[in-house]
C-alpha positions as CSV (number, residue, x, y, z in Angstrom):
1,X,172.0,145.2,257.8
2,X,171.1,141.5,257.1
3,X,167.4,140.3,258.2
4,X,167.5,137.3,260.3
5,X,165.2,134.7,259.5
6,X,163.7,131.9,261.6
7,X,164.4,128.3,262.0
8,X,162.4,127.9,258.5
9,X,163.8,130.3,256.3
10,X,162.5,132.8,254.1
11,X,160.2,131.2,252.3
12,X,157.5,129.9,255.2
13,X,154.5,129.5,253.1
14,X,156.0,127.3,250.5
15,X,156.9,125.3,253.4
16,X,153.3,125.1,255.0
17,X,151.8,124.4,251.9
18,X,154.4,121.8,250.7
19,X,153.2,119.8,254.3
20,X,149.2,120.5,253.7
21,X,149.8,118.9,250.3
22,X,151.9,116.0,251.7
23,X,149.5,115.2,254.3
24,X,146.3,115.8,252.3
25,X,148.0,113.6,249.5
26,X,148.8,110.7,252.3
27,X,145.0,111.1,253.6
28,X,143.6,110.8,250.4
29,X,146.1,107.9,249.7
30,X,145.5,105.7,252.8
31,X,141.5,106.4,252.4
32,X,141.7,104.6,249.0
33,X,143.6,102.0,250.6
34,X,141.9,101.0,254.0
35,X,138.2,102.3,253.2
36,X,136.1,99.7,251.2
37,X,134.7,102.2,248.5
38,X,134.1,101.1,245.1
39,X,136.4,104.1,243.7
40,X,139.3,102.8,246.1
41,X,142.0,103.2,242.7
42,X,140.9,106.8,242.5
43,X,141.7,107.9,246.1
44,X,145.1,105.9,245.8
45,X,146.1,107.7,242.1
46,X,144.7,111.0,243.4
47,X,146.8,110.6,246.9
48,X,150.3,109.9,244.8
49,X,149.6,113.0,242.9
50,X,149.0,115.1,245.2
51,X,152.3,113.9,247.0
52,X,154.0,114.3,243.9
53,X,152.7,117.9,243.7
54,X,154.4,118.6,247.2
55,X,157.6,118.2,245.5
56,X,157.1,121.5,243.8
57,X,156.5,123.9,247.1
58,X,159.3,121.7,248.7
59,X,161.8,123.1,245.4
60,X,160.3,126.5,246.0
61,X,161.4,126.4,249.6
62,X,164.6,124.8,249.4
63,X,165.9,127.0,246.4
64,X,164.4,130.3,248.3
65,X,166.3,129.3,251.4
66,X,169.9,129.0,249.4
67,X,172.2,131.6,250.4
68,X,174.9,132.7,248.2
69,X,177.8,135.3,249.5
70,X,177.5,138.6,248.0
71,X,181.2,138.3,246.8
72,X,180.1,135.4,244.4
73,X,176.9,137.4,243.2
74,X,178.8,140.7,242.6
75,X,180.6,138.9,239.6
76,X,177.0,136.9,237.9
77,X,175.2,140.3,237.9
78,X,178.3,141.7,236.4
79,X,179.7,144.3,239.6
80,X,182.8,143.2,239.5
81,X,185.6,144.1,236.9
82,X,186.5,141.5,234.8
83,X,189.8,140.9,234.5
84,X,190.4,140.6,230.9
85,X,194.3,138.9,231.4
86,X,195.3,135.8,232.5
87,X,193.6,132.4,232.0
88,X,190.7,133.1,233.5
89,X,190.5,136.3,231.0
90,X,191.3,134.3,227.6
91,X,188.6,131.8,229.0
92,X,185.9,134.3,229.3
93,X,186.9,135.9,225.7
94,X,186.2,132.6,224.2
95,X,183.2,131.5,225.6
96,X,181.5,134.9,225.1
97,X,182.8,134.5,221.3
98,X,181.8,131.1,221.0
99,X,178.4,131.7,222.8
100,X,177.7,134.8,220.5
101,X,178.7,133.1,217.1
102,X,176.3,130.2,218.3
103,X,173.4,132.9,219.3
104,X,173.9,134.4,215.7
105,X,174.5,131.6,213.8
106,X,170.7,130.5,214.9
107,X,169.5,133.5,214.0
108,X,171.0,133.9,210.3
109,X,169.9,130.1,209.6
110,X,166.9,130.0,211.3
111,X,164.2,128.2,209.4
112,X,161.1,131.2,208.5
113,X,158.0,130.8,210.3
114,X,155.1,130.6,208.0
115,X,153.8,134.1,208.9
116,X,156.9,136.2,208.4
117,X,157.1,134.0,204.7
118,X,153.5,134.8,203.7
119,X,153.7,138.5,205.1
120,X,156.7,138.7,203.3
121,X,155.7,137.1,199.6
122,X,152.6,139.4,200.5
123,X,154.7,142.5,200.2
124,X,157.3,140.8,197.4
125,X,160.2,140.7,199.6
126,X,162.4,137.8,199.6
127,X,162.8,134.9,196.8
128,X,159.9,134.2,194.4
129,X,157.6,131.6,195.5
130,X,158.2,128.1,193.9
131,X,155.6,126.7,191.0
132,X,152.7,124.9,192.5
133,X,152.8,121.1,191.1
134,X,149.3,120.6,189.5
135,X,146.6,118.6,191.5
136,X,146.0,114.9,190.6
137,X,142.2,113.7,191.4
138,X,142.3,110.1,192.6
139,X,138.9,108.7,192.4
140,X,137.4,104.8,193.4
141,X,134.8,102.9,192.2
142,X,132.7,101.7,195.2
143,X,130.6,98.1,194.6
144,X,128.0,96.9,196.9
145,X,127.6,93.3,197.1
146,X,123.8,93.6,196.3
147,X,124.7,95.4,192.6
148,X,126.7,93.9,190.1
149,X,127.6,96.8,188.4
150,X,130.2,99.2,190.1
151,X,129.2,103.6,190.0
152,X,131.7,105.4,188.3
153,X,133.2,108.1,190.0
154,X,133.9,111.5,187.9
155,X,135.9,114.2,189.1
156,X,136.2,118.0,188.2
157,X,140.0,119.2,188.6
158,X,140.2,122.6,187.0
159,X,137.1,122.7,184.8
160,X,138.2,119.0,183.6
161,X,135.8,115.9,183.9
162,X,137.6,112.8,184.8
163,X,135.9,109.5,184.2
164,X,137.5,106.5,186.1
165,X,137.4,103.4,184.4
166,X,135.5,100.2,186.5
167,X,137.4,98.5,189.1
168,X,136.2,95.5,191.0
169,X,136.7,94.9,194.9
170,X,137.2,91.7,196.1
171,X,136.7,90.8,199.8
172,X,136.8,87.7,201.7
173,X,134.2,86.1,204.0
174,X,135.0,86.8,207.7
């Protein structure tokens, strides 16, 4: 037995709630634009938002409300033999191949996150980790304008002090 609904549908309070935020958004909008407040750019942003937020519970009731035949759901929830011959038969047989091999293909080639790589070089499973390239230290001599001679910089990179020779910084007057 099918439930007969009102002159609003099934899904009443997305409607009520759809107006309450159209009409609270066009309060809060005309406020911000009749009402000599110093914050008058607030209430007019705030008041398209909140219209624009409407849109949402009017989706909610308009995609509720669609009613679709149960002789065209039996066949999407999967009811209804296929027929496996004919055109419409080889057209299904390809696009279920073609959408599996796509679905696969993502899964072979898909790149590995960086947990499932460390958990895996973790338990030595998979390739071997590539060489790290070794660390170059890249130090700068700073010069204040009071001091004519620039501090050196040294660096320690594995145990090894590095001494930068002196640079000189030139800048121009502003």
């Amino acid at each position: 037995m099918e439930q007969v609904y009102g002159g609003l549908g099934r899904c009443v309070c997305c409607f009520w709630l759809a107006v309450a935020f159209d009409i609270v958004g066009l309060l809060v909008l005309l406020i911000g634009v009749f009402v000599n407040v110093f914050f008058y750019d607030l209430l007019i942003y705030a008041g398209a938002i909140v219209i624009f937020l409407s849109l949402i519970w009017w989706v909610f009731w308009y995609s509720g409300n669609i009613e679709v035949p149960p002789a065209e759901l039996e066949d999407d929830v999967g009811l209804l033999k296929k027929d496996k011959s004919g055109l419409s038969g080889v057209v299904r047989r390809f696009s279920s191949r073609l959408s599996s091999g796509i679905r696969n293909s993502f899964r072979r080639n898909g790149p590995r996150s960086s947990a499932r790589t460390s958990r895996a070089q973790r338990l030595g499973v998979g390739a071997p980790a590539a060489p790290q390239e070794a660390q170059v230290a890249v130090a700068m001599a700073t010069m204040t304008p009071q001091e004519d001679t620039p501090h050196t910089a040294v660096s320690s990179v594995a145990s090894c002090d590095v001494e930068m020779p002196q640079t000189i910084t030139e800048t121009s007057p502003t």
